[in-house]
Each structure stands twice: as structure tokens, then as C-alpha cells.
C-alpha positions as CSV (number, residue, x, y, z in Angstrom):
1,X,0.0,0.0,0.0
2,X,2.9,2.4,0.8
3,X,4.6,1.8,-2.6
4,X,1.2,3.1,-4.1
5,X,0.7,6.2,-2.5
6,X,4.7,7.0,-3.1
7,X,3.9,6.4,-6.7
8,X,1.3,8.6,-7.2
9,X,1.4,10.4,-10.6
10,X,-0.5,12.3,-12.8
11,X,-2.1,9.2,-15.1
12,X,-3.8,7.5,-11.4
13,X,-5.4,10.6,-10.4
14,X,-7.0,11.4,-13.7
15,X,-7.9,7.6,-13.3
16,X,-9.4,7.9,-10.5
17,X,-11.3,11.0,-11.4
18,X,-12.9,9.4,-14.5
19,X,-13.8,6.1,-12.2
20,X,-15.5,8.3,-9.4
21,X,-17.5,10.6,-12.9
22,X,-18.8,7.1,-14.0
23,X,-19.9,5.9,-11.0
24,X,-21.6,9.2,-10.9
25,X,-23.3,8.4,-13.9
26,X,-24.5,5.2,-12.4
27,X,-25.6,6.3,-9.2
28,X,-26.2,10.4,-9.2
29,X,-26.6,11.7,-5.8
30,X,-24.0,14.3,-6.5
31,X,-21.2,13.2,-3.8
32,X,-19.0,11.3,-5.8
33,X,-19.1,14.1,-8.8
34,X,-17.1,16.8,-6.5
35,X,-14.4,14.1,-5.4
36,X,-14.3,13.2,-9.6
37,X,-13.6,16.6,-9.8
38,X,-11.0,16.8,-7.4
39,X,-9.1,13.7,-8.6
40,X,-8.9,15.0,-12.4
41,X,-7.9,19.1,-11.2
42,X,-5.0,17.2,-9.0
43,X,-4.4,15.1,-11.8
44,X,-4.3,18.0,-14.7
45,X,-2.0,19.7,-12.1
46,X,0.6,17.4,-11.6
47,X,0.5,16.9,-15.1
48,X,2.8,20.2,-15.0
49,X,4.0,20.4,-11.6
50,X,6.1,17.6,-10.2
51,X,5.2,17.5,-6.7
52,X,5.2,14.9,-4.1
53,X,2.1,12.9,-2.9
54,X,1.7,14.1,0.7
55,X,1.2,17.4,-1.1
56,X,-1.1,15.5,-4.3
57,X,-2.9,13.9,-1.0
58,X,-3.7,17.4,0.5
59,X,-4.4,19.1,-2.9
60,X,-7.3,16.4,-3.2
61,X,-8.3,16.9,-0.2
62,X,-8.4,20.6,-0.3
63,X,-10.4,20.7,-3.6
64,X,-12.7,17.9,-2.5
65,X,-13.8,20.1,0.3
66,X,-14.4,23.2,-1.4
């Protein structure tokens, strides 16, 4: 699990961020959309900024919230 989260990259949060849109699609209730939306901005980020994944992990969590 620790190799994962030190291997975060640009490519698993845009991933991520189209898995949680589909399941969005499949069951709307709006929740999962936001955190879809966090994972692909983090992910279109680090597509330019190289930055590590404690900060990737805070970024997410930042943009889920708001």
C-alpha cells in the first residue's frame, strides 16, 4: 500500500477522477461528482507540476472540500 501512495502520478489521479465521474453516472446523488472533480484538477496539475504525494494527497483533499 505504501509503494502506491509513493507512486502517485499524474495518469492514477486522472484515473481515479474518471472512475468516481462514472460511478456518478451510475448512481447520481452528487457526492461522488465533487471528489471526480478533485481527482482529475490534482491530476491536470501534476501533469505540470512535479510535486510529491503528501502534497497531491492534501491538494485532493483541499479541492474535495471546497
Amino acid at each position: 500500500m505504501w509503494d502506491i501512495l509513493v507512486k502517485l502520478g499524474a495518469w492514477h489521479w486522472l484515473i481515479v477522477g474518471l472512475v468516481l465521474v462514472a460511478l456518478e453516472v451510475i448512481a447520481p446523488g452528487v457526492f461522488l461528482l465533487w471528489l471526480g472533480l478533485a481527482a482529475l484538477l490534482v491530476g491536470l496539475i501534476s501533469l505540470v507540476v512535479d510535486w510529491v504525494w503528501q502534497v497531491q494527497v492534501i491538494a485532493f483533499a483541499a479541492f474535495s472540500v471546497a
